[in-house]
N, C-alpha and C positions, 0 to 999 in steps of 0.2 A: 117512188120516193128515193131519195140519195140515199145511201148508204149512209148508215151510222157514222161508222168509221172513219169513212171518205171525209164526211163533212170535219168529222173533227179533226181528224188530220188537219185540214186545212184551215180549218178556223185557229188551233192551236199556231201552225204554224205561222200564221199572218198576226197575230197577235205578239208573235216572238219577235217580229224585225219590224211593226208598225212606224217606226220613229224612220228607219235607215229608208224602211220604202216609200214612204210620204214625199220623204225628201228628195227620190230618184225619180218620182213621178209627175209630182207639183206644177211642174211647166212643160211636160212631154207635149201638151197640144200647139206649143209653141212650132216644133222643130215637122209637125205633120199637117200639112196645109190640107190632103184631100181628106183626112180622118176629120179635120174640121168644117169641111165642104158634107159631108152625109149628113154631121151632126145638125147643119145649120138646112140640110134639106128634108132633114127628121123634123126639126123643130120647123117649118114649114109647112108639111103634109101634116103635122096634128093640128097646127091650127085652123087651116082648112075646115077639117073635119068634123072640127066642132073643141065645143068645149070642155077641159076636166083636167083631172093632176094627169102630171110623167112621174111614175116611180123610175129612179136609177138602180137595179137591180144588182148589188157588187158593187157599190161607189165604193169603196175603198175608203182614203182621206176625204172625198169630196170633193173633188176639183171639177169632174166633171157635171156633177151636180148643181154645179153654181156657173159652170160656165151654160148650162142650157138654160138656168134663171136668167142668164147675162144677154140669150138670146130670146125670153120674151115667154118660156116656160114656164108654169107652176110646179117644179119639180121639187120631189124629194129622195132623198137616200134611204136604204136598206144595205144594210152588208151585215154576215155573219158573225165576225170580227168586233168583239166589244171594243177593242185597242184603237181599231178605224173609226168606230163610230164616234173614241173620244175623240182625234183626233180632226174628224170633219168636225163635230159642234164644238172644238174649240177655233177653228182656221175660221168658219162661216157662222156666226152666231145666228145669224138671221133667217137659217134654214133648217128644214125640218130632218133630222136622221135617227132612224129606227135599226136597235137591232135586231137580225131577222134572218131567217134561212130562204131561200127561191123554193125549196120543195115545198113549204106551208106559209105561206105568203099570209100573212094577218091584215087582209085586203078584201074589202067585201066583191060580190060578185060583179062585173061589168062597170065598175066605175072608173078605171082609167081614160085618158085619151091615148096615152103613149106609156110603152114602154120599155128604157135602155138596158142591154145585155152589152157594156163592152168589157170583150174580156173577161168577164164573169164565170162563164161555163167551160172555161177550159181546165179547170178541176174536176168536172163532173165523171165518171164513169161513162161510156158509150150508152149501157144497159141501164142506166137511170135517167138519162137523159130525157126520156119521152116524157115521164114526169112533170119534169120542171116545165118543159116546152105548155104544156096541159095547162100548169099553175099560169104562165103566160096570157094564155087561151082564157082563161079562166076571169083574171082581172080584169081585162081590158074590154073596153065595150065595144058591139058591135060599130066596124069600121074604124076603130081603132088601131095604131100602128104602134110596130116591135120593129127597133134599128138591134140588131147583132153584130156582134163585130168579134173576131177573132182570126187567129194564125190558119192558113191553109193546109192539108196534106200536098205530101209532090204530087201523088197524080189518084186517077180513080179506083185504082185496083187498090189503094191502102187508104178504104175511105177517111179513117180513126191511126193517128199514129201517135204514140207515146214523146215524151221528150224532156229534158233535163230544166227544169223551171227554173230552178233552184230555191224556193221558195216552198212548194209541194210537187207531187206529182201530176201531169199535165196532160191534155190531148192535143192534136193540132185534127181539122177537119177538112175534107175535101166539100166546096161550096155544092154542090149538086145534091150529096149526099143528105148536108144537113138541111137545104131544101124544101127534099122529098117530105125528109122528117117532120121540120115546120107543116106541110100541105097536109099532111096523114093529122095534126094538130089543131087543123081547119085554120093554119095561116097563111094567104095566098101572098105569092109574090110578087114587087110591086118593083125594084130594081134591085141592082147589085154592083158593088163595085169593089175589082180586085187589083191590089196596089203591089210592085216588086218590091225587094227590100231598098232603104236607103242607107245610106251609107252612113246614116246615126244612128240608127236600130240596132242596138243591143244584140238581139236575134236577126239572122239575115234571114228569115221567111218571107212567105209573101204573105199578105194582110189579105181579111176581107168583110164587107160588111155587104148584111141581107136587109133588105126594106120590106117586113111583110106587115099584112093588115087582115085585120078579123074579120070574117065574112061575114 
């Protein structure tokens, strides 16, 4: 389970600048062509598979949540954040947003087809994290797929490395690491794909996102 604390920290905190970061994020998928190539081979590989909701785990405002309705999803939002979730069901009327933590996901067992992490879990603690990964596990049904997406570590000796959010406190991850993590999860990995920074990015990291599926 997340930490008490952790979580509020960061729900308080996102709830403080909801309006400033809405507004910073609103069109980021715009300026990220391969962030929007995983999303649209997310949305893809669940249809394939069969049928059922995508929770967006962390939608924030909602933007991404409506852009995977835009690509043919049944999704809804989840975020911690009551200020986010006014803020999606006022941008998107026509969609569903729950507020919600990832550690106790109020999601019955195996009924997802998909499920999105972006950016979500880089508040988490390292040592809570297997938790959430569980909760993942947990919802989605067999054959079911988990797109992840977040910031990279530089290299593998510093699998978990801290960094200045400004928002709350953050992780960045090295992909191998969080992986394994997933695998130990019972989520196999299905691709991955690791982008440099551009030279619109806020943050000059490198990106990455993991395609796994419930065995």
């Amino acid at each position: 389970m997340v930490g008490h604390d952790a979580l509020t920290v960061t729900r308080e905190a996102y709830d403080a600048v909801a309006d400033a970061y809405a507004d910073v994020v609103r069109d980021s998928l715009r300026n990220t062509p391969l962030d929007r190539a995983m999303l649209g081979a997310f949305a893809d590989v669940v249809r394939v598979s069969g049928d059922g909701q995508v929770a967006d785990l962390g939608c924030g405002p909602g933007y991404v949540t409506a852009y995977l309705n835009e690509l043919g999803l049944p999704a809804f939002g989840v975020d911690a954040s009551a200020e986010m979730i006014k803020l999606a069901r006022r941008d998107y009327p026509a969609l569903r947003f729950d507020v919600g933590s990832m550690a106790a996901l109020d999601i019955a067992d195996g009924v997802l087809a998909g499920v999105l992490s972006r950016w979500s879990i880089i508040h988490t603690p390292p040592q809570d994290l297997p938790g959430i990964l569980a909760e993942f596990h947990r919802v989605l049904a067999p054959g079911g797929h988990l797109l992840v997406g977040l910031w990279a570590s530089e290299d593998a000796s510093h699998p978990t490395q801290v960094f200045d959010h400004t928002v709350a406190p953050a992780y960045r991850w090295w992909p191998d690491h969080l992986a394994a993590l997933l695998g130990e999860a019972g989520l196999v990995e299905v691709a991955r794909m690791l982008r440099e920074p551009q030279p619109a990015d806020k943050r000059q990291f490198r990106a990455f996102h993991l395609l796994v599926r419930r065995a």
